[in-house]
TORFI-317502 format. One record per residue (C-alpha): residue in three letters; z, x, y. Coordinates in pm, whole numbers, padded with zeros to 5 digits, always signed. Layout:
// residues N
ALAZXY;...
This chain:
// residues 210
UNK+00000+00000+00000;UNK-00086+00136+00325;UNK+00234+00176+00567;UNK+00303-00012+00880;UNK+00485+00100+01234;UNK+00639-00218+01388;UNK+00832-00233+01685;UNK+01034-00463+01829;UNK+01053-00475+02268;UNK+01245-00649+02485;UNK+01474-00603+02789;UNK+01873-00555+02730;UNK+02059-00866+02556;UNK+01724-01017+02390;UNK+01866-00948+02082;UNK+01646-00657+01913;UNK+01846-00491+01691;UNK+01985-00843+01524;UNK+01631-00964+01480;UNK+01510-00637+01359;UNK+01731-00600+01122;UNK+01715-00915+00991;UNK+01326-00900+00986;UNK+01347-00558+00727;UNK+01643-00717+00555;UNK+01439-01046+00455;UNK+01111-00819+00390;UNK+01323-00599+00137;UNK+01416-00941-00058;UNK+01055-01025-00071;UNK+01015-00731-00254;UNK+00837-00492+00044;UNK+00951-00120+00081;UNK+01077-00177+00427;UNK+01303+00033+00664;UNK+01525-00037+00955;UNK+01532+00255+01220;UNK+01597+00263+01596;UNK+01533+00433+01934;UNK+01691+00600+02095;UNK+01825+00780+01744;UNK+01713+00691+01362;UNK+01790+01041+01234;UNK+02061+01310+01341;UNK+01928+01526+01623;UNK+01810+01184+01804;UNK+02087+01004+01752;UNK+02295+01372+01924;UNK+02045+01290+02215;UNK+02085+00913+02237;UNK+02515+00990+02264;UNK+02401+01192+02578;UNK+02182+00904+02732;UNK+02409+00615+02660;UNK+02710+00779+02726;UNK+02879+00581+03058;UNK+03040+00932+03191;UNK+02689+01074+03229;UNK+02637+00885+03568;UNK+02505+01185+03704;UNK+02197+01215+03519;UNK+01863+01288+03691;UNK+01645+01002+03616;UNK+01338+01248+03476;UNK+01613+01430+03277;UNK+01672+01075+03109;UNK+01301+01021+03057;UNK+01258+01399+02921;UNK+01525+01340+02683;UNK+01383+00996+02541;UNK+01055+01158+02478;UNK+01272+01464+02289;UNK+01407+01200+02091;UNK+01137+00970+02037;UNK+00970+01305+01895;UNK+01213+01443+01672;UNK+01260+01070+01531;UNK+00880+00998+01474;UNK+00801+01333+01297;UNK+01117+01364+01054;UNK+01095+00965+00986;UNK+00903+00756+01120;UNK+00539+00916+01019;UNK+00669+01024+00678;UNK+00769+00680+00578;UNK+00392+00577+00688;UNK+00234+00799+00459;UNK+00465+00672+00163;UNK+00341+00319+00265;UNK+00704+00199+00398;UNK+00673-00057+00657;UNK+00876+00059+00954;UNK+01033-00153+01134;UNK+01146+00010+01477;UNK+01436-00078+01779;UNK+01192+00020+02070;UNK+00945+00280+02075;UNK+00735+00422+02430;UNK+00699+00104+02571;UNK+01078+00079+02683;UNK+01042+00443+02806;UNK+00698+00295+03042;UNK+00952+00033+03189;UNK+01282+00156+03196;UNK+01198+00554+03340;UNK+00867+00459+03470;UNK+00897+00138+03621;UNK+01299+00079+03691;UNK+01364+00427+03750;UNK+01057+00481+03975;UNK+00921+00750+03824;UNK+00564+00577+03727;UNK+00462+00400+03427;UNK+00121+00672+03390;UNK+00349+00996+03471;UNK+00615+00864+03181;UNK+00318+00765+02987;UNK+00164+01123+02978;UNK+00484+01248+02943;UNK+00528+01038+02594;UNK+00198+01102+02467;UNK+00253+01503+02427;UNK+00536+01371+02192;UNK+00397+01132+02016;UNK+00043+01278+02001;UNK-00129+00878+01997;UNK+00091+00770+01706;UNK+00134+00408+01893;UNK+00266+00079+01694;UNK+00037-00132+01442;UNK+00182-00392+01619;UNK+00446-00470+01879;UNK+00660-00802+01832;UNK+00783-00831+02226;UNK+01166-01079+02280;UNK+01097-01266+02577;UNK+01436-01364+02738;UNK+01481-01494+03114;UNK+01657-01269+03282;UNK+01971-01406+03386;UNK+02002-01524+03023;UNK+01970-01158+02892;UNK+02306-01054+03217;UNK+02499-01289+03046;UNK+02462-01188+02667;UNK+02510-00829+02807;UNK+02821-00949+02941;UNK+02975-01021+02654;UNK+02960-00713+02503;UNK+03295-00529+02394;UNK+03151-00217+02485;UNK+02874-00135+02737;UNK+02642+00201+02745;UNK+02532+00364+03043;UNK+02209+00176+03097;UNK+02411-00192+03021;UNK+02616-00089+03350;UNK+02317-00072+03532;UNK+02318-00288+03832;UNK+02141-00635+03813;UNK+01818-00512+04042;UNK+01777-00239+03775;UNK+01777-00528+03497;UNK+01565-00742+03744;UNK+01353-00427+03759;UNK+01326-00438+03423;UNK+01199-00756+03376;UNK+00938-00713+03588;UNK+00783-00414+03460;UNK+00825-00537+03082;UNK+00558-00805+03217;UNK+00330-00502+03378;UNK+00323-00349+03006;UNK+00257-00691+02832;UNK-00075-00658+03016;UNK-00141-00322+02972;UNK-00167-00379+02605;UNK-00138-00703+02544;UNK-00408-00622+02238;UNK-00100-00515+02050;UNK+00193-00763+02234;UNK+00350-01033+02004;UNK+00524-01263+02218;UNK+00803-01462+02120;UNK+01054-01656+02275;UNK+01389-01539+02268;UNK+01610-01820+02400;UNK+01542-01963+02051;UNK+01822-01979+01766;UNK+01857-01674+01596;UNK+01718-01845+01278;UNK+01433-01950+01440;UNK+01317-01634+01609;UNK+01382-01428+01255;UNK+01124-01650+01110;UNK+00870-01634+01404;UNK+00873-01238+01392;UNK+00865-01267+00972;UNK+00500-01460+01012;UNK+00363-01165+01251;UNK+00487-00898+01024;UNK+00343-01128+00730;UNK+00005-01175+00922;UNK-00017-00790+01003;UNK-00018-00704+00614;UNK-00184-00979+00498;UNK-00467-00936+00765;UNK-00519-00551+00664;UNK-00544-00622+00256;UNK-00837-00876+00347;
């Protein structure tokens, strides 16, 4: 079976990571060889570099330094897991990939979504997603759920224009390659939105065995 790079956007409090997981969890039952990884981290020296991103007392940090060290992890991650489980035929399911580093560094942070973008393709040499499955959530529907986290990283602290900066340039990139964008509506029940992302991951495979 050939292998499959999935990822799964959406700005803070859309609820990746449960959906995510749930999506590789239900495609291991149905037999699949599936994985669950995530950026920032996945494998050790990434997840080292995500604890320097996320963590709250680095308030300091240089917004290109954050971008450089996304890209350093996105790297590391992609080369010691993410292609290898390709060419064994895993599906991959992934927690963000370069698309959150385009809005976040190169839209919020006002560094430019081309300047992050070139910066990202010398680490991830054109090794973009299959597919993307994108959780659209309202903003001031994603504040809240961020709210009622126990504990908050660096970039949930964020002020709300930074979020509503966010928003906006998570729109600019559902243009930009919209040829890839899966668009589903996060405001749904849990249940519901687990099963909308299962038929695109369904469709994906099914489509390329045809």
């Amino acid at each position: 079976m050939k292998g499959y790079f999935i990822t799964f956007e959406g700005p803070d409090g859309s609820g990746k990571t449960t959906i995510s997981t749930l999506v590789q969890k239900r495609l291991a039952e149905m037999g699949y060889d599936a994985i669950y990884t995530r950026e920032p981290g996945g494998i050790d020296i990434a997840e080292q570099i995500r604890d320097v991103i996320l963590n709250p007392k680095n308030i300091n940090m240089d917004a290109k330094t954050e971008a450089l060290l996304y890209a350093a992890s996105r790297r590391q991650h992609l080369v010691e897991k993410v292609l290898p489980a390709i060419q064994e035929g895993k599906i991959v399911i992934c927690d963000r990939f370069v698309d959150s580093s385009l809005v976040y560094q190169g839209y919020a942070r006002h560094l430019g979504i081309e300047d992050v973008y070139n910066i990202n393709m010398f680490a991830i040499e054109g090794h973009f997603p299959d597919a993307t499955i994108f959780l659209n959530l309202d903003y001031d529907e994603g504040l809240k759920r961020i709210e009622t986290r126990t504990f908050k990283d660096r970039l949930d602290l964020e002020t709300n224009t930074f979020h509503s900066e966010v928003a906006k340039g998570y729109q600019i990139v559902l243009q930009k390659y919209k040829h890839r964008m899966n668009v589903i509506d996060a405001s749904k029940p849990i249940d519901e939105v687990v099963e909308e992302a299962l038929a695109i991951v369904m469709e994906i495979i099914n489509h390329a065995a045809e």
